[in-house]
LUMVO-991523 format. One record per residue: x, y, z of N, C-alpha, C, O, CB in turn. Coordinates in nm, 2 decimals, always signed. Atoms other than C-alpha are relative to their C-alpha. Last residue first. Glycine has a CB too. Layout:
% residues N
+--------+--------+--------+--------+--------+--------+--------+--------+--------+--------+--------+--------+--------+--------+--------+
!    nxx !    nyy !    nzz !   caxx !   cayy !   cazz !    cxx !    cyy !    czz !    oxx !    oyy !    ozz !   cbxx !   cbyy !   cbzz !
+--------+--------+--------+--------+--------+--------+--------+--------+--------+--------+--------+--------+--------+--------+--------+
!      X !      Y !      Z !      X !      Y !      Z !      X !      Y !      Z !      X !      Y !      Z !      X !      Y !      Z !
...
+--------+--------+--------+--------+--------+--------+--------+--------+--------+--------+--------+--------+--------+--------+--------+
//
This chain:
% residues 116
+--------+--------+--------+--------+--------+--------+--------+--------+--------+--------+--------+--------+--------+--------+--------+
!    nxx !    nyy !    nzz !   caxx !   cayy !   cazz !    cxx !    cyy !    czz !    oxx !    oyy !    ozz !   cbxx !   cbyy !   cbzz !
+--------+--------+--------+--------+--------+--------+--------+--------+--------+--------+--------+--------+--------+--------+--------+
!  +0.12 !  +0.08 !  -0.12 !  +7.46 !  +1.03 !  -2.88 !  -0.12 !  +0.05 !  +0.06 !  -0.18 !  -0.02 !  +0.14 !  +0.07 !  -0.03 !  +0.11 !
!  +0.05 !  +0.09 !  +0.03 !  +7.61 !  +1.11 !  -3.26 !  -0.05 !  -0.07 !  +0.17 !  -0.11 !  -0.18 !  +0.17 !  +0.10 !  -0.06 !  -0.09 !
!  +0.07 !  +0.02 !  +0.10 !  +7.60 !  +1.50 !  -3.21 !  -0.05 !  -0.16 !  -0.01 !  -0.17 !  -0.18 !  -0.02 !  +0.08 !  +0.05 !  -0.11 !
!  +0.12 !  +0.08 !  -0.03 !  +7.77 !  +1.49 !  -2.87 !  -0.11 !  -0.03 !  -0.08 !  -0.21 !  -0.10 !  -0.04 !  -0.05 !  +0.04 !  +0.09 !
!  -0.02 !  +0.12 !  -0.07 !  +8.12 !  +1.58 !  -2.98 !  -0.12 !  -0.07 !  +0.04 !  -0.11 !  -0.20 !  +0.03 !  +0.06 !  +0.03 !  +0.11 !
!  -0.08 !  +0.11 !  +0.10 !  +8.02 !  +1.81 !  -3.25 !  +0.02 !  -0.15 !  +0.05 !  +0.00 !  -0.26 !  +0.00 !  +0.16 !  +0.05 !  -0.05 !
!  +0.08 !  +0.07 !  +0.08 !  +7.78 !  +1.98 !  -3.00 !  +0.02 !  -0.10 !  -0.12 !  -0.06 !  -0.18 !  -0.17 !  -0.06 !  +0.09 !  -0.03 !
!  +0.08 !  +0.10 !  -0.10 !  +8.02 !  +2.01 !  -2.72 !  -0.08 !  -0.10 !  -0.11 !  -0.08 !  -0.22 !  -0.12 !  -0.13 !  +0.09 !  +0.11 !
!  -0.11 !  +0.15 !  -0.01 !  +8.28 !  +2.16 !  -2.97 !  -0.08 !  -0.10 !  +0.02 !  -0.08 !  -0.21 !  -0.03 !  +0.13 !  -0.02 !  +0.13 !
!  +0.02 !  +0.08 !  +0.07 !  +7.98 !  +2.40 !  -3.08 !  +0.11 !  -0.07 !  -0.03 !  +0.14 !  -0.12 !  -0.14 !  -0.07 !  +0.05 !  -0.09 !
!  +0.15 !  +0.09 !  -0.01 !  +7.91 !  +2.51 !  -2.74 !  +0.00 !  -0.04 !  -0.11 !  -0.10 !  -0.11 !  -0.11 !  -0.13 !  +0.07 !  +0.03 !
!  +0.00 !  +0.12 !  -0.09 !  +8.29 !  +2.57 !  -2.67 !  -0.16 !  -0.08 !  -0.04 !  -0.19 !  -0.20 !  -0.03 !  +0.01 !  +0.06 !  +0.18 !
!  -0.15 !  +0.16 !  +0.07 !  +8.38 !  +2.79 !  -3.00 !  -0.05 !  -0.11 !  +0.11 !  -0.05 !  -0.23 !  +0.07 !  +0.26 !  +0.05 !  +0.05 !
!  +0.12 !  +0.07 !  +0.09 !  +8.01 !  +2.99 !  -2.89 !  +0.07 !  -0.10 !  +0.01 !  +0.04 !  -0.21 !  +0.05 !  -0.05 !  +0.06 !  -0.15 !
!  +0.10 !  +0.06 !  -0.08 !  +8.21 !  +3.04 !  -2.51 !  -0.09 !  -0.05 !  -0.11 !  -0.16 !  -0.14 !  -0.09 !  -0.06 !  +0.11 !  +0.10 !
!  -0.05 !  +0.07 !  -0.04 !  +8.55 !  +3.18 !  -2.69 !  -0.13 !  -0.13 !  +0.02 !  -0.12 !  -0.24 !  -0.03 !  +0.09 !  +0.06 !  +0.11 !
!  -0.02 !  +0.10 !  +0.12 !  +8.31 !  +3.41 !  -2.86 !  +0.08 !  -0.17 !  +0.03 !  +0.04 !  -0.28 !  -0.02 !  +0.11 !  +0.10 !  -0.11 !
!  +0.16 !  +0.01 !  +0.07 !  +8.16 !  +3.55 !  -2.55 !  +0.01 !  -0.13 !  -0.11 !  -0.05 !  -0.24 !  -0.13 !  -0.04 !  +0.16 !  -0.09 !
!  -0.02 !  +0.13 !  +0.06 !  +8.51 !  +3.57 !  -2.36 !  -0.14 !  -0.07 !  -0.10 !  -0.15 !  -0.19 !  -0.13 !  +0.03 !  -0.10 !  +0.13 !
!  -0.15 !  +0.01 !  +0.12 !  +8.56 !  +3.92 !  -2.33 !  -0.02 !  -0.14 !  -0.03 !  +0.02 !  -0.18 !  -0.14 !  +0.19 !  +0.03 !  +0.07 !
!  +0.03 !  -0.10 !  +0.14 !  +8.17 !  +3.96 !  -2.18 !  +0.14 !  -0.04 !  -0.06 !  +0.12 !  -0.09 !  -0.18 !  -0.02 !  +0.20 !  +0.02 !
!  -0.06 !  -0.12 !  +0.01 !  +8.23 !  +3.68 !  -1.90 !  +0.03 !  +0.07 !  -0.13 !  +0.10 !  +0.02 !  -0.22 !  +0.10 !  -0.02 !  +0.05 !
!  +0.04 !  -0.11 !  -0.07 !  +7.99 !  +3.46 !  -1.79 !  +0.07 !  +0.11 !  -0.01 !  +0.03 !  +0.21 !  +0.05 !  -0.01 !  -0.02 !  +0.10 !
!  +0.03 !  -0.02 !  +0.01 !  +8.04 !  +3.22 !  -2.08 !  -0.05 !  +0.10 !  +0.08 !  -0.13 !  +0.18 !  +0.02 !  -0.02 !  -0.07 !  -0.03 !
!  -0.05 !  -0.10 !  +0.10 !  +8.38 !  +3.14 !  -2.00 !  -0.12 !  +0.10 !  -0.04 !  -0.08 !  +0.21 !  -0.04 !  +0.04 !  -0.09 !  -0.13 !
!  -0.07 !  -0.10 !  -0.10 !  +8.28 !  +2.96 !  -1.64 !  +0.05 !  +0.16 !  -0.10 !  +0.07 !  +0.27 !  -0.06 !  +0.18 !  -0.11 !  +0.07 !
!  +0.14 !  -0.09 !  -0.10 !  +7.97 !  +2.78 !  -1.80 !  +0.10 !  +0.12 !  +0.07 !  +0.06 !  +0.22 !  +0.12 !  -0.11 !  -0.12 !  +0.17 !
!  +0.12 !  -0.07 !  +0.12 !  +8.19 !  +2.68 !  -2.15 !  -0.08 !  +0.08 !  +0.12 !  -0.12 !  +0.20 !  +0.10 !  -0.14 !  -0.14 !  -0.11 !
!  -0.09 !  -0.05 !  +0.11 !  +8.48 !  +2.50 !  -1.90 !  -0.10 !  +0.09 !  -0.04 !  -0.12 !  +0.16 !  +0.06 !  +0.05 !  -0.10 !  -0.12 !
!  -0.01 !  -0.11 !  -0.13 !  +8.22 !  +2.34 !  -1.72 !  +0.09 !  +0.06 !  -0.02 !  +0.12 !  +0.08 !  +0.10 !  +0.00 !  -0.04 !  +0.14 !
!  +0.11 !  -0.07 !  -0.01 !  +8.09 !  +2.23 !  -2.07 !  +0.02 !  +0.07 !  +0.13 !  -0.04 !  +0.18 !  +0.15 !  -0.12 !  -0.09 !  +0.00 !
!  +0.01 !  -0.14 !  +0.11 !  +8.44 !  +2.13 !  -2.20 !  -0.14 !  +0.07 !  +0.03 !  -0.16 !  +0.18 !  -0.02 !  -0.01 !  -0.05 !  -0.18 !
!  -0.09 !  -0.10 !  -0.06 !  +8.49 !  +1.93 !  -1.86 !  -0.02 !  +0.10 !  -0.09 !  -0.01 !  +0.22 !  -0.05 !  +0.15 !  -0.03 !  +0.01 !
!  +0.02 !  -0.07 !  -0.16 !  +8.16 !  +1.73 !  -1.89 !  +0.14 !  +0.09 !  -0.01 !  +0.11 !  +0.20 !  +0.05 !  -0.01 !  -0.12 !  +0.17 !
!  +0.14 !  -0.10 !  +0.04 !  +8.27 !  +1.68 !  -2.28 !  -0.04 !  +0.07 !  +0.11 !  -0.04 !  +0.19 !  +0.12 !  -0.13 !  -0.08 !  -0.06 !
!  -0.08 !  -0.12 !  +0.05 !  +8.61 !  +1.55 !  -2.18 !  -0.11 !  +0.09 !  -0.01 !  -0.10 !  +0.20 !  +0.03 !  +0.09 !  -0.02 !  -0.15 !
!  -0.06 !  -0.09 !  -0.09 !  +8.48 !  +1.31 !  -1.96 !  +0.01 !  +0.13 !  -0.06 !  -0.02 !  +0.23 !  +0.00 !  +0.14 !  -0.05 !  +0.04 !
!  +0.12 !  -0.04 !  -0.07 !  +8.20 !  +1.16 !  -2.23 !  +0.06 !  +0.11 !  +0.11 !  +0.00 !  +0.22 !  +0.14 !  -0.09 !  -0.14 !  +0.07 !
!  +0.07 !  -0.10 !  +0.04 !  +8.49 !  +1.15 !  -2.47 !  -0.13 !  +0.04 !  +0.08 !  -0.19 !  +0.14 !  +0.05 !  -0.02 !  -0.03 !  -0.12 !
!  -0.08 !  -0.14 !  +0.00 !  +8.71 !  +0.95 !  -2.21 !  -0.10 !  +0.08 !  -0.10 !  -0.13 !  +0.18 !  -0.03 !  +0.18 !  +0.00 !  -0.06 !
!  +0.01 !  -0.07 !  -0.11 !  +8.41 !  +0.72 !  -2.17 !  +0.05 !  +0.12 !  +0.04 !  +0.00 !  +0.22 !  +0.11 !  +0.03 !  -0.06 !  +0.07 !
!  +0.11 !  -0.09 !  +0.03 !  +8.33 !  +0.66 !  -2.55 !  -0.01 !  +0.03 !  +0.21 !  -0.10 !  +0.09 !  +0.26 !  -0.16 !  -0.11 !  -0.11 !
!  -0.03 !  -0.14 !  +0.05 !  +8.72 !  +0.58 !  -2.58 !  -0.18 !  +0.06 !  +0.03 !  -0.20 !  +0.18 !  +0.02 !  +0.07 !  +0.01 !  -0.22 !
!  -0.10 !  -0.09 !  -0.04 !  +8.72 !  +0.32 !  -2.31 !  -0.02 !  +0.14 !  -0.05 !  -0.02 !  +0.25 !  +0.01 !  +0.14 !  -0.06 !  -0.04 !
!  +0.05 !  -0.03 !  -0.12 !  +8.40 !  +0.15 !  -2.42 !  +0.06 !  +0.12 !  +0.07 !  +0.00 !  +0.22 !  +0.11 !  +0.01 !  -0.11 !  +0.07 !
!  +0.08 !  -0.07 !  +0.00 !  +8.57 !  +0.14 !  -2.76 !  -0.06 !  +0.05 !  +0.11 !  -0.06 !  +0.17 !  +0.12 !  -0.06 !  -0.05 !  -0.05 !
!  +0.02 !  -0.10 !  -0.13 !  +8.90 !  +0.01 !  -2.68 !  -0.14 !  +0.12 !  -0.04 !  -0.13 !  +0.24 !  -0.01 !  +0.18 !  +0.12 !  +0.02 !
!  +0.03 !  -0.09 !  +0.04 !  +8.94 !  -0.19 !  -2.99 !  -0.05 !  +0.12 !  +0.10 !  -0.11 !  +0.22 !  +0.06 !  -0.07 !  -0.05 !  -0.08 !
!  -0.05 !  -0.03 !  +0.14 !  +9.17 !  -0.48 !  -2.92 !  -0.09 !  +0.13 !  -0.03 !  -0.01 !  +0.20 !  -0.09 !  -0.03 !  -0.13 !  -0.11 !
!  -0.16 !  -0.05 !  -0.01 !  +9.13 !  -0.47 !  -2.53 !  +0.03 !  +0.02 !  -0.14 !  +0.11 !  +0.12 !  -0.15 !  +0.12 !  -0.12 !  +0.07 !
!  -0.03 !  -0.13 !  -0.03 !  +8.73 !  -0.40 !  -2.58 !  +0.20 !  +0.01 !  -0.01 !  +0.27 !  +0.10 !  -0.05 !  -0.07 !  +0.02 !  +0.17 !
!  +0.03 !  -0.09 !  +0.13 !  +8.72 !  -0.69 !  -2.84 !  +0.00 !  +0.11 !  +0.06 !  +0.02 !  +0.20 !  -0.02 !  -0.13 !  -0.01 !  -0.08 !
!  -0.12 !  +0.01 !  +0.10 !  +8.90 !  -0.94 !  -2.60 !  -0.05 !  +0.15 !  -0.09 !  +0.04 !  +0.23 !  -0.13 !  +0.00 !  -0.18 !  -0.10 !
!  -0.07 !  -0.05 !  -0.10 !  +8.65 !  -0.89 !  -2.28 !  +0.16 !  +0.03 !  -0.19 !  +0.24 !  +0.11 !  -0.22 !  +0.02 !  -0.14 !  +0.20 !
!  +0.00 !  -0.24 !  +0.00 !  +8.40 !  -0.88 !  -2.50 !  +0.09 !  +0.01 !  +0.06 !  +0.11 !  +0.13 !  +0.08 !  -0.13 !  +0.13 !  +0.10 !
!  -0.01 !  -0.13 !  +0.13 !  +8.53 !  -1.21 !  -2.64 !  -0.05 !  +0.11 !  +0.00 !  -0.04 !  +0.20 !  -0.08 !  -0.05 !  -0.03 !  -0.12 !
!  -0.15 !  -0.04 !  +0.04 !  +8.61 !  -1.35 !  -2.28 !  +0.03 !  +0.08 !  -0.14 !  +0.12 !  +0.16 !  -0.17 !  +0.08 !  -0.13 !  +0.01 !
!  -0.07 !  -0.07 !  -0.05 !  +8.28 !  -1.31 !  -2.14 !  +0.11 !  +0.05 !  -0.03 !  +0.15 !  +0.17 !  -0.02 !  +0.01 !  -0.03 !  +0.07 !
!  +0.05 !  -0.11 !  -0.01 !  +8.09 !  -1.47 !  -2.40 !  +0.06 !  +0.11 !  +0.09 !  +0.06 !  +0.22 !  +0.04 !  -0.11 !  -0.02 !  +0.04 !
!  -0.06 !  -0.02 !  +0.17 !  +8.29 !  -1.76 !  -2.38 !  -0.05 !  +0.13 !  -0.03 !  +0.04 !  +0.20 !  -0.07 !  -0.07 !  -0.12 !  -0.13 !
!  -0.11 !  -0.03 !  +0.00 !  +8.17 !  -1.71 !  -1.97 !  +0.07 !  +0.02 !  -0.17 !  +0.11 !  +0.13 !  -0.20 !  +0.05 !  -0.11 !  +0.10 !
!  +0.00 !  -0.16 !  -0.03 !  +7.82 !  -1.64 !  -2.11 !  +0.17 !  -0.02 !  +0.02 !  +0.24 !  +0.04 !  -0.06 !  -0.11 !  +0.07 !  +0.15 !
!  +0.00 !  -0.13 !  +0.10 !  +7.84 !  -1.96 !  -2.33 !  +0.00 !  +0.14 !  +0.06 !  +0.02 !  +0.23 !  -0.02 !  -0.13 !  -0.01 !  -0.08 !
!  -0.07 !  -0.04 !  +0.08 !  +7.98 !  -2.17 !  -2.04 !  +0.02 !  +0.10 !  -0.11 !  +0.12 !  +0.17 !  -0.14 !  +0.01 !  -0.07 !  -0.01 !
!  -0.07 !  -0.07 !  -0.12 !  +7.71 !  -2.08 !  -1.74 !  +0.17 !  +0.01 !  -0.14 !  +0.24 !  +0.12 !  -0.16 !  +0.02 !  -0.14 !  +0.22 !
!  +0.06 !  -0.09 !  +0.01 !  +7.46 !  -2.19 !  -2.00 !  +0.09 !  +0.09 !  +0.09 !  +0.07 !  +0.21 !  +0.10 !  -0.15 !  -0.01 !  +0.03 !
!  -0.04 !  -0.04 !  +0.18 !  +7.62 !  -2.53 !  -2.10 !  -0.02 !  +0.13 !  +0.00 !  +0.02 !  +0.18 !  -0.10 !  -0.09 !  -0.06 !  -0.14 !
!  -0.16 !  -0.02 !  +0.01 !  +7.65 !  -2.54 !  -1.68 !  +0.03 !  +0.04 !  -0.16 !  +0.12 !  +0.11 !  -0.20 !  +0.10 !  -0.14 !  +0.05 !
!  -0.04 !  -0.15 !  -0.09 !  +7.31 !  -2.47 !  -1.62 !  +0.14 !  +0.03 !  -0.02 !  +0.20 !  +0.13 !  +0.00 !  -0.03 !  -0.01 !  +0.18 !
!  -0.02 !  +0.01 !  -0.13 !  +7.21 !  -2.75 !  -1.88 !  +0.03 !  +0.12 !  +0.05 !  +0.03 !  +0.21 !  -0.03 !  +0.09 !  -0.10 !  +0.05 !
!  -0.21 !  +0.05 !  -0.04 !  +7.08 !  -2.69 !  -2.19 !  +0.00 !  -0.04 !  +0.12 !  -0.11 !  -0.06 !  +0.18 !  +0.15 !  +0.15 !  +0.00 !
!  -0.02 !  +0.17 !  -0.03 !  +6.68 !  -2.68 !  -2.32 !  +0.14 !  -0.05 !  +0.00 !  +0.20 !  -0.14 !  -0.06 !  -0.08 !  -0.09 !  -0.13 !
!  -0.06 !  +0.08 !  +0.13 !  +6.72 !  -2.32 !  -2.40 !  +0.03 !  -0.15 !  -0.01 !  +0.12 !  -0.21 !  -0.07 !  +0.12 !  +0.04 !  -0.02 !
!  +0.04 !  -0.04 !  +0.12 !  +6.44 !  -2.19 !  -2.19 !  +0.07 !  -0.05 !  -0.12 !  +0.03 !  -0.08 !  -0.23 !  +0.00 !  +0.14 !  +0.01 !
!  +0.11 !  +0.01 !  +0.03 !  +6.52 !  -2.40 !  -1.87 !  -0.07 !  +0.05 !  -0.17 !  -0.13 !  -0.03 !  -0.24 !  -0.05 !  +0.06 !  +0.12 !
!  -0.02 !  +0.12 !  +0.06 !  +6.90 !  -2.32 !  -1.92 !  -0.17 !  -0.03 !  -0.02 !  -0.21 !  -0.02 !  -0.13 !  +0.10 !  -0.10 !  +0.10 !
!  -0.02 !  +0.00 !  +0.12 !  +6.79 !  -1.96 !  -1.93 !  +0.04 !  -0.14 !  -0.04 !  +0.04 !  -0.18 !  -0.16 !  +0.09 !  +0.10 !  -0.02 !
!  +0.17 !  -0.05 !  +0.12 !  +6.57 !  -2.02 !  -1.61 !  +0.05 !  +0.01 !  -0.12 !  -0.04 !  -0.01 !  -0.20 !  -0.10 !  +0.17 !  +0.03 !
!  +0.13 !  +0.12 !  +0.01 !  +6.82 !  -2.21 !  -1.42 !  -0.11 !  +0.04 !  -0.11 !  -0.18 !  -0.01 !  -0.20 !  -0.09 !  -0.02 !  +0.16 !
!  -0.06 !  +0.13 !  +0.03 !  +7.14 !  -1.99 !  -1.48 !  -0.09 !  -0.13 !  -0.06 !  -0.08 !  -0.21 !  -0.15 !  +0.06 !  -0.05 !  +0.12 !
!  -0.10 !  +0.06 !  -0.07 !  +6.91 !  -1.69 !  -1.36 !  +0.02 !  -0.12 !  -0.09 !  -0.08 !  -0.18 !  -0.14 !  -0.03 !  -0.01 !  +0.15 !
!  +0.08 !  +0.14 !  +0.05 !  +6.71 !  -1.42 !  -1.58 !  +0.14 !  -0.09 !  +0.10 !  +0.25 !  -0.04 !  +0.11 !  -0.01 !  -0.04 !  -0.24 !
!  -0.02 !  +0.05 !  -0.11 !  +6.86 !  -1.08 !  -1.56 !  -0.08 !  -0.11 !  +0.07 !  -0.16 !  -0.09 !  +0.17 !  +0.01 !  +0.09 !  +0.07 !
!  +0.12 !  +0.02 !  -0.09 !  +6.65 !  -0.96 !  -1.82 !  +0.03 !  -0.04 !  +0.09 !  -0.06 !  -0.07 !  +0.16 !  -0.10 !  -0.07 !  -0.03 !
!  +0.09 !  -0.11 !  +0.02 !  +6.99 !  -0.76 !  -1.96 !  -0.18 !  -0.01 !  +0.03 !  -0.26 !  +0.08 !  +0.03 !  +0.04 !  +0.04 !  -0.16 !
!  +0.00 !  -0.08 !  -0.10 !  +7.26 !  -1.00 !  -1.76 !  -0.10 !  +0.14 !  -0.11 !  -0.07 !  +0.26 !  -0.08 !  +0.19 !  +0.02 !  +0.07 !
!  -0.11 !  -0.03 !  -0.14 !  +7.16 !  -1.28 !  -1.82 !  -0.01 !  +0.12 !  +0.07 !  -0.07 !  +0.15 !  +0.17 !  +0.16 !  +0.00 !  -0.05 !
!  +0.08 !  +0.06 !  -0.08 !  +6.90 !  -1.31 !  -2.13 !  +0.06 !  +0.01 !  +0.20 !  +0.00 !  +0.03 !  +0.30 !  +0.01 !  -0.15 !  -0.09 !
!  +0.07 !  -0.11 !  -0.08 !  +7.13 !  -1.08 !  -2.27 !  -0.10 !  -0.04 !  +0.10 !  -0.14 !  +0.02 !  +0.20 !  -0.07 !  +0.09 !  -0.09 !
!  -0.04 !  -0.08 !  -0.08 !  +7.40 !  -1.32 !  -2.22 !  -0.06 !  +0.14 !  +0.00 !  -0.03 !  +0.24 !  +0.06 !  +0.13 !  +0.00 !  -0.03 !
!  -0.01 !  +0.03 !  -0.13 !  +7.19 !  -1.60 !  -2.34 !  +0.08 !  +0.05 !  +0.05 !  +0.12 !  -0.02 !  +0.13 !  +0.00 !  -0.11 !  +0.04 !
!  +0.10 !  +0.00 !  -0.06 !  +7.09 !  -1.43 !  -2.67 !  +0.00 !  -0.03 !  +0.15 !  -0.08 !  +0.03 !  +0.22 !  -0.08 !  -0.07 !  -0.06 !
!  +0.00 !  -0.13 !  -0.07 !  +7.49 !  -1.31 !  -2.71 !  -0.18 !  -0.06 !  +0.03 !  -0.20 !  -0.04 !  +0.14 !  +0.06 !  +0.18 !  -0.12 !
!  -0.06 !  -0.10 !  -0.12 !  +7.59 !  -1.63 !  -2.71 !  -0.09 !  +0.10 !  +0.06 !  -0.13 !  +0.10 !  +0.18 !  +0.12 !  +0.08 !  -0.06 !
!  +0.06 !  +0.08 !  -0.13 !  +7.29 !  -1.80 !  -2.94 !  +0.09 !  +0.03 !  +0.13 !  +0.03 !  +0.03 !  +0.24 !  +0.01 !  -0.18 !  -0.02 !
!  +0.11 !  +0.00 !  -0.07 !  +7.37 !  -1.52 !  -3.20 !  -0.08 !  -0.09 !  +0.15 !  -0.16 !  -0.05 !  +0.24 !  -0.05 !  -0.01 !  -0.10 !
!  +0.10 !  +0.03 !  +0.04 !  +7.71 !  -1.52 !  -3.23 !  -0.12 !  +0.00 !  +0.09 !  -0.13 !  +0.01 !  +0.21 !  +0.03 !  -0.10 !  -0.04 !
!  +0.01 !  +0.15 !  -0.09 !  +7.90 !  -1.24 !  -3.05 !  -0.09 !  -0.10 !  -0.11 !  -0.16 !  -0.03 !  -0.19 !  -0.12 !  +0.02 !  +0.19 !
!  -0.10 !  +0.07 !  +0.05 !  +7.96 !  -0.90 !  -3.29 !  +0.01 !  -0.18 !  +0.07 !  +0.08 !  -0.26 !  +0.03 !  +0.14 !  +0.10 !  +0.02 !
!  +0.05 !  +0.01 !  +0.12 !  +7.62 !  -0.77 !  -3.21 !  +0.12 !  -0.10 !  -0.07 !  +0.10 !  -0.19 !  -0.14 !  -0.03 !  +0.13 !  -0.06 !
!  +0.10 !  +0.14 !  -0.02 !  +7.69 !  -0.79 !  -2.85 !  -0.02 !  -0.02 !  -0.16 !  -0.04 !  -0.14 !  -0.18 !  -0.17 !  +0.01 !  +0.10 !
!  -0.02 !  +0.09 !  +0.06 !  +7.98 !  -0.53 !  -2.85 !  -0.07 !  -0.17 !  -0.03 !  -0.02 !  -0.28 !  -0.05 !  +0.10 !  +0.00 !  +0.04 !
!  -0.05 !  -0.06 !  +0.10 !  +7.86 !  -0.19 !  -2.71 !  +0.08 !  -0.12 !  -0.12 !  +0.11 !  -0.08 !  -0.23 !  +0.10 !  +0.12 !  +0.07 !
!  +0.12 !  -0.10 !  +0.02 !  +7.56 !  -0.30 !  -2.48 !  +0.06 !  +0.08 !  -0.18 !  +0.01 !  +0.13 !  -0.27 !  +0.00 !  +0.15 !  +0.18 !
!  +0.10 !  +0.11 !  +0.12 !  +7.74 !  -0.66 !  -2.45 !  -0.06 !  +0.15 !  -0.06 !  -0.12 !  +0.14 !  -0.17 !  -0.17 !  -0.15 !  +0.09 !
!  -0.07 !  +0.09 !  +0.10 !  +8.04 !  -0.44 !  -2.29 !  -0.08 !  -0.02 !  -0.08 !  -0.08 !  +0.04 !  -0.19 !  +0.06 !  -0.13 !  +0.04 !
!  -0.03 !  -0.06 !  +0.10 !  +7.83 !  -0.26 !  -2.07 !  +0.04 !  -0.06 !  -0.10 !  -0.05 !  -0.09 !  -0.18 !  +0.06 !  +0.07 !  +0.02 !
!  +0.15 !  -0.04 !  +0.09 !  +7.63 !  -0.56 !  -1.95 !  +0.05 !  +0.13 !  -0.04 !  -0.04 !  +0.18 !  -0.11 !  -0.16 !  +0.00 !  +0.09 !
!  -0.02 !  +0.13 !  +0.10 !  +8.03 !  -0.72 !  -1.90 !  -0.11 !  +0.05 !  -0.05 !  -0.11 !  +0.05 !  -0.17 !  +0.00 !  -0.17 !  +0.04 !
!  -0.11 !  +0.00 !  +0.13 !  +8.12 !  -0.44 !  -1.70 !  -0.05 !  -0.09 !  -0.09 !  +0.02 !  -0.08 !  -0.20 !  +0.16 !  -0.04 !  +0.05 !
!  +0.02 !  -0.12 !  +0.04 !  +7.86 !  -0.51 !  -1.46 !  +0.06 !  +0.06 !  -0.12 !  -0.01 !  +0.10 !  -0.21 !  +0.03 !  +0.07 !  +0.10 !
!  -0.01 !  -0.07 !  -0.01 !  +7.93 !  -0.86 !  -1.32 !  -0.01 !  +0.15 !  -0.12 !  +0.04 !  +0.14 !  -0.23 !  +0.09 !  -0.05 !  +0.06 !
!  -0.03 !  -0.08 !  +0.12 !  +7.76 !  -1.07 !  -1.26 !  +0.07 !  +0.08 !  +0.02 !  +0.08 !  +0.13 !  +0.13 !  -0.08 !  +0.06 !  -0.04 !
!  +0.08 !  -0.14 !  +0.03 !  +7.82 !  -1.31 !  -0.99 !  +0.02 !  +0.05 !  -0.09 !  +0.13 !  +0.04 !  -0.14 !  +0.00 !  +0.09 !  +0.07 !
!  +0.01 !  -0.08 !  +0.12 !  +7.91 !  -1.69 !  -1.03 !  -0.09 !  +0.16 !  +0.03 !  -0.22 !  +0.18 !  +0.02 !  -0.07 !  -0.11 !  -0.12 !
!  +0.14 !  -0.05 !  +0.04 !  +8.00 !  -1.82 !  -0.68 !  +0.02 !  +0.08 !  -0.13 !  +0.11 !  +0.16 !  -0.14 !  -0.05 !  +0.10 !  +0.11 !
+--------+--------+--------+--------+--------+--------+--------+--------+--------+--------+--------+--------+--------+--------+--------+
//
């Protein structure tokens, strides 16, 4: 059975642009209107199977461009780090000697979360 899987509509979310265009249309068509086999072959006048190959080909060059560039990866560990620097920041902030320590945390957060 072909199921989606999950990982892959991150993936496209952070590497679809780099796919050609008729890929990445029938792997958003997939898995971002979640549209089935039949209905994107129906819309691209292919078969279910030419439509079941371009997402798999599709599969394997996000799957390649995260192992070569570990984006996904790095924008998860920075999302971790940030939840820990903010419960971190709520435990510092309650205490008068640490005041300043507690601005230094709220504008790490804010460097780190500036571009999302």
């Amino acid at each position: 059975m072909f199921e989606k899987n999950m990982k892959i509509a991150y993936l496209l979310d952070f590497y679809g642009d780099a796919l050609d265009e008729h890929t990445r249309s029938i792997m958003r068509a997939y898995y971002n209107d979640d549209l089935s086999l039949a209905e994107i072959a129906l819309d691209e006048g292919i078969s279910r199977q030419g439509v079941r190959h371009l997402i798999k080909k599709g599969e394997e060059s996000l799957n390649f461009f995260e192992e070569k560039f570990a984006l996904v990866k790095s924008h998860d560990d920075i999302a971790l780090a940030c939840e820990l620097i903010c419960e971190v920041e709520k435990s510092v902030s309650n205490n008068e000697n640490l005041k300043e320590e507690a601005q230094k945390l709220r504008r790490a957060i804010e460097i780190i979360t500036k571009g999302n």
